[in-house]
C-alpha positions in Angstrom: 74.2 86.7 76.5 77.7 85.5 76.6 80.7 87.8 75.4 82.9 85.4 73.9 81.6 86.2 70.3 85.1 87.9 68.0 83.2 90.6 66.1 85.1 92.6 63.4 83.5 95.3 61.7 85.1 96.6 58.3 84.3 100.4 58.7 85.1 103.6 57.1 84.6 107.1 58.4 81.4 108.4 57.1 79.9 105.6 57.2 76.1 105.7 58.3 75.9 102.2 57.8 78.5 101.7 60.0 78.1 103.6 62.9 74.0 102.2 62.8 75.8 98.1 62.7 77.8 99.1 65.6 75.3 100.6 67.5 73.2 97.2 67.3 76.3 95.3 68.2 76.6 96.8 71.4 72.9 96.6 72.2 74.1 92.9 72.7 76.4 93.8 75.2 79.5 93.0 72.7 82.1 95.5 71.7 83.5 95.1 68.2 86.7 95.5 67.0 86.8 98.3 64.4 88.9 98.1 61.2 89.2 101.4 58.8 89.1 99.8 55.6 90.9 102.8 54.2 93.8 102.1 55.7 94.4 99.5 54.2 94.6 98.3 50.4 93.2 95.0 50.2 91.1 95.4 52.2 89.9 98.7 50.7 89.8 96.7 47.3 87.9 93.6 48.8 85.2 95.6 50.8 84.9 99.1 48.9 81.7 99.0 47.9 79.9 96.8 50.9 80.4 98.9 54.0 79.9 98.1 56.8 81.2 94.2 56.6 80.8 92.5 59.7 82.3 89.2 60.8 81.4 87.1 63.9 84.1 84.3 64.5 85.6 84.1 61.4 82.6 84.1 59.2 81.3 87.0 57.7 77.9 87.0 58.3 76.5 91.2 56.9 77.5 93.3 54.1 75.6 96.6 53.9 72.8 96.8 56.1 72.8 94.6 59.2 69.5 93.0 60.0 68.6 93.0 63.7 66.8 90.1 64.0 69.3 88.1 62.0 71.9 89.4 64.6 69.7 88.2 67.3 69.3 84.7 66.4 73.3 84.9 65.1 74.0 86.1 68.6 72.0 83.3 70.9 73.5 81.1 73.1 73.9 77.9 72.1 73.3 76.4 75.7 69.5 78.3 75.3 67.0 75.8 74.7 65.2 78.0 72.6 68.0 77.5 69.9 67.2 74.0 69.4 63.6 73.8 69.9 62.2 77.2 68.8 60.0 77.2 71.8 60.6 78.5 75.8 61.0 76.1 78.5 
């Protein structure tokens, strides 16, 4: 699975939610960047309620609970065939 996914994660401390979305991330092999939404006001005021937030290349893609499988198929390479097809080679 390539690396070359940006993934943000709009954290707080405390945060089970959080620390469980992180863990999944980096079952892919993909180390996210961490940002402590209470650190900041806007953001504190944009993502308060929705912990964790996480965004893959600009888009954000969870709020709350990630889903694994969502992740998974979020997280495939585009150059697997299995992305276009649904089935293996």
């Amino acid at each position: 699975m390539p690396n070359s996914y940006q993934v943000t994660v709009y954290t707080r401390s405390g945060c089970h939610l959080c620390d469980d979305a992180i863990h999944l991330i980096q079952q892919h092999g993909i180390e996210p960047r961490l940002v402590d939404i209470d650190a900041d006001e806007t953001l504190r005021g944009q993502f308060d309620s929705c912990v964790p937030v996480v965004e893959i290349d600009g888009k954000i893609r969870f709020r709350g609970k990630v889903q694994p499988l969502l992740l998974k198929r979020i997280l495939r390479p585009v150059a697997d065939p299995r992305t276009r097809t649904g089935l293996p080679e």
